[in-house]
TORDO-136685 format. One line per 10 residues: number of its first residue (from 1); for each residue x, y, z of N, C-alpha, C. Coordinates in Angstrom, 3 decimals. Each point is the difference from the previous one (the first is absolute). Example, Ala and Ser with C-alpha at 12.3 -4.5 7.8 and 13.67 -1.06 7.14 Angstrom:
<rs>
1) 13.190,-5.690,7.800,-0.890,1.190,0.000,0.900,1.200,0.000  -0.350,1.050,-0.720,0.820,1.190,0.060,-0.770,1.090,0.730
</rs>
This chain:
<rs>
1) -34.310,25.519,-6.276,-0.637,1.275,0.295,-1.431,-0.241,0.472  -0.367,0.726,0.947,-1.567,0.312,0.432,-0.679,1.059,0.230  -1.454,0.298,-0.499,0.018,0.921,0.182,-1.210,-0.130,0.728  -0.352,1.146,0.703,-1.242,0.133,1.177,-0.158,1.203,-0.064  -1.818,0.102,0.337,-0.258,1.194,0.528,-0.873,0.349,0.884  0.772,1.144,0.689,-0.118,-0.056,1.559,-0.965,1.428,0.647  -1.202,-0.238,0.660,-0.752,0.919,0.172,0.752,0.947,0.661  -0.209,1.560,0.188,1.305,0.541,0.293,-1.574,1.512,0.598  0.025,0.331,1.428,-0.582,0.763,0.170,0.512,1.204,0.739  -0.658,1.565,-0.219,1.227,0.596,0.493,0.262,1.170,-1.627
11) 0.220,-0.420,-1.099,0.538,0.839,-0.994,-0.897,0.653,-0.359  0.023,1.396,-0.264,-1.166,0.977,-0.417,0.611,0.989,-0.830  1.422,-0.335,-0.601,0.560,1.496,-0.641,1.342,-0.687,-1.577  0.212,0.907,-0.374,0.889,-0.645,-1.145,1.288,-0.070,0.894  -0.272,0.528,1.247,1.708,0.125,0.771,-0.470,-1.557,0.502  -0.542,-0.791,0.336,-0.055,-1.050,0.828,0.223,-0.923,-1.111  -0.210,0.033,-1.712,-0.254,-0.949,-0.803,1.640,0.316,-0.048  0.871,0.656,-0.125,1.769,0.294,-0.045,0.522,-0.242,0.967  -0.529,0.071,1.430,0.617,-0.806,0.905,-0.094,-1.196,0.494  -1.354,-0.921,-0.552,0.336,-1.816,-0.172,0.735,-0.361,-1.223
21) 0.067,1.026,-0.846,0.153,-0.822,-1.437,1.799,0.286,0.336  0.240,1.357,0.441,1.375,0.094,0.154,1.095,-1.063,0.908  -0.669,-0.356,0.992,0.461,-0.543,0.959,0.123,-1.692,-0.262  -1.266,-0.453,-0.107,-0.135,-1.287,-0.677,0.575,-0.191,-1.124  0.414,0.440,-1.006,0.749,0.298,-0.989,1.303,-0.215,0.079  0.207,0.379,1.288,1.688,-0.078,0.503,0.292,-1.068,0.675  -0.668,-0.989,0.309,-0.043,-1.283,0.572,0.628,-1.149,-1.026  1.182,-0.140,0.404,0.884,-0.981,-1.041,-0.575,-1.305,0.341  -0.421,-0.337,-1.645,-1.143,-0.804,-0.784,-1.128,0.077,-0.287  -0.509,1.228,0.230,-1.378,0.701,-0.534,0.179,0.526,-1.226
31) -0.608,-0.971,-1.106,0.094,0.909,-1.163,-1.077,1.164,-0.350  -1.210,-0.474,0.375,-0.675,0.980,-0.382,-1.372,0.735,1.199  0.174,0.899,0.466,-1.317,0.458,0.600,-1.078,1.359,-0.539  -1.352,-0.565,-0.076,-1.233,1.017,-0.542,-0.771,0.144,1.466  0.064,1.152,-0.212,-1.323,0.712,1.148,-1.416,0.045,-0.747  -1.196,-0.833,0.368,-0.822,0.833,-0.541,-0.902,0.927,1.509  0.317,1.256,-0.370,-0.611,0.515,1.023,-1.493,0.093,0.599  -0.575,0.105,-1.404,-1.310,-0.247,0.329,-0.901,-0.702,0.835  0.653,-1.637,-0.684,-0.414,-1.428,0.488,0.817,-0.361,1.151  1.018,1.347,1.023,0.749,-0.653,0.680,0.657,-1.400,0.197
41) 0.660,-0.012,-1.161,0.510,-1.194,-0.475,1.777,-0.019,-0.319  0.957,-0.776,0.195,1.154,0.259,-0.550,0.868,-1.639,-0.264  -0.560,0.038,-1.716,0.879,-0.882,-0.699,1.503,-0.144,0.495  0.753,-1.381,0.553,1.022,0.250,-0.215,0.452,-1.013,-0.750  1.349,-0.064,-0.943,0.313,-1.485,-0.596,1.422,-0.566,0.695  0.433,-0.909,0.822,1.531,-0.036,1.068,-0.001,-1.340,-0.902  1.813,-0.356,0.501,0.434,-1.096,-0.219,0.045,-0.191,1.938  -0.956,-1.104,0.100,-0.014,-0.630,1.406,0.986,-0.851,0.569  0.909,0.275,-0.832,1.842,-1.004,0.574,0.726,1.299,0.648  -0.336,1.512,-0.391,1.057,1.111,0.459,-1.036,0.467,0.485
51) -1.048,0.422,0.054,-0.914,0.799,1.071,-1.381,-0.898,0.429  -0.204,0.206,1.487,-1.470,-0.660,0.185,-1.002,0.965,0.462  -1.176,-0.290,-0.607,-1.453,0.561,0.269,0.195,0.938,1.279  -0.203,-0.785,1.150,0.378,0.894,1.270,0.926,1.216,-0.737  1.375,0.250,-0.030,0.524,0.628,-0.107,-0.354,1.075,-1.152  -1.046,-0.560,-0.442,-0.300,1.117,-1.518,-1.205,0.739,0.927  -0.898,-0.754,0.534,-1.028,0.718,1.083,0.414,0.997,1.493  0.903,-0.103,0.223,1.279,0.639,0.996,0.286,1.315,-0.616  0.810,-0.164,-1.069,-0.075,0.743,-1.031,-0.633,1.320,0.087  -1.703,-0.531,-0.476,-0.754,0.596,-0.127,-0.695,1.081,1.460
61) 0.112,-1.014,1.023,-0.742,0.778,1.463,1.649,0.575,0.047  1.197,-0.084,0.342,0.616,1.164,-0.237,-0.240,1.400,-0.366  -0.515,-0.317,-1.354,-0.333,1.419,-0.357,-1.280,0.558,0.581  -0.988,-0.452,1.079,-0.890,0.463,0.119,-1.449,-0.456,-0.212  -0.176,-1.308,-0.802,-1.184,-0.326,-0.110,-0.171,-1.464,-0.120  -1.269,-0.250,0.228,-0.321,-1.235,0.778,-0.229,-1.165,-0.948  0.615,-0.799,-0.620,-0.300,-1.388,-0.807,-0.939,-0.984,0.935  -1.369,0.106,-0.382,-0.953,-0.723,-0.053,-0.019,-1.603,0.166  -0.088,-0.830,0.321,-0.636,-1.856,-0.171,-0.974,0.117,-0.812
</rs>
C-alpha cells in the first residue's frame, strides 16, 4: 500500500469534497481517500499493483479539478 498526497485545485464546496472522495473511492485498490478542503489537499492510500497514481489523478481532473505538481 501507498499513500500520497496530492495538491488538488479547483474544490470550493462540500459537493466537490463527495465528488473526489466518491469517485476515487471507486477506483479498484484505493482503500482510502480524505479531502482536506481547506489545505486543498487529498490524502489517498492505493495498493500500486491494481491502480496507478496517473490513474487516481485522471480520476480526479475527470471530475473537474486540477491536481497540482
Amino acid at each position: 500500500m501507498q499513500t500520497v498526497t496530492l495538491n488538488v485545485h479547483g474544490m470550493s464546496c462540500g459537493h466537490c469534497v463527495k465528488a473526489v472522495e466518491n469517485s476515487v473511492g471507486e477506483l479498484a485498490g484505493v482503500t482510502e481517500v480524505k479531502v482536506h478542503l481547506e489545505d486543498k489537499k487529498v490524502d489517498v492510500t492505493f495498493d500500486e499493483a491494481t491502480v496507478t497514481l496517473d490513474q487516481i489523478k485522471e480520476t480526479i481532473d475527470d471530475q473537474g479539478y486540477d491536481v497540482v505538481e
